[in-house]
N, C-alpha and C positions, 0 to 999 in steps of 0.2 A: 300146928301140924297141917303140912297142906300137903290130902291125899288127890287131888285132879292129876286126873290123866293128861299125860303128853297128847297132844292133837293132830294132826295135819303131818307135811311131810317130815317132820321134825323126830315124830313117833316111828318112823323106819329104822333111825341113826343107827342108835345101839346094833341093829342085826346090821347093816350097813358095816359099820366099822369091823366086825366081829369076821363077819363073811369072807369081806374082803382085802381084808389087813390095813385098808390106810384110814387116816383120820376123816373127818367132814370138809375140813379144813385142807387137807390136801386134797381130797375129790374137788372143792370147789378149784383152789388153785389150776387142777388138771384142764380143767372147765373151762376156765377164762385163757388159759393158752393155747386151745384149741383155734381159737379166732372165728367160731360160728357163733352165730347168732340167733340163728331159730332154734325153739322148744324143741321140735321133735329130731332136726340134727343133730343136738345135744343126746338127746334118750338114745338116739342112734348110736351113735359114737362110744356111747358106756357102753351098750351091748354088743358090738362088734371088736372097738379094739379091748375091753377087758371081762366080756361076758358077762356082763351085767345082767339081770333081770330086769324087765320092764317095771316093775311100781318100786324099785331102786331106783332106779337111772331117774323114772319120771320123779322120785321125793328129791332128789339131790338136783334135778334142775331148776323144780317150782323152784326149792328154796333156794338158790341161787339168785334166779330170776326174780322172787320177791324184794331182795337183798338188794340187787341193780337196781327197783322199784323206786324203792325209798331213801336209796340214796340224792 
């Protein structure tokens, strides 16, 4: 049984997905078609074209940006 908690911006998803009707998965998509590149253009960009909340917008770009990281 493994009861650990979800952590970091990963722990937004569920209301993320719930809130705003699309997957993670398509947020990131929407993300990398936008053709910006900085952190806080991206936070922008949720909250203006799809009214995002700010520690939404900023879990789906860390984890984006993490994701570009390690690649």
């Amino acid at each position: 049984m493994n009861d650990r908690k979800t952590k970091g911006p990963a722990s937004y998803f569920p209301s993320i997905e719930a809130r705003y009707g699309r997957s993670i998965a398509e947020w990131q998509g929407l993300l990398r078609a936008t053709g910006l590149t900085k952190h806080m253009e991206l936070v922008a960009w949720l909250k203006q074209e799809h009214g995002m909340g700010h520690g939404h917008a900023n879990a789906l770009v860390a984890d984006l940006r993490a994701q570009q990281a390690a690649a």
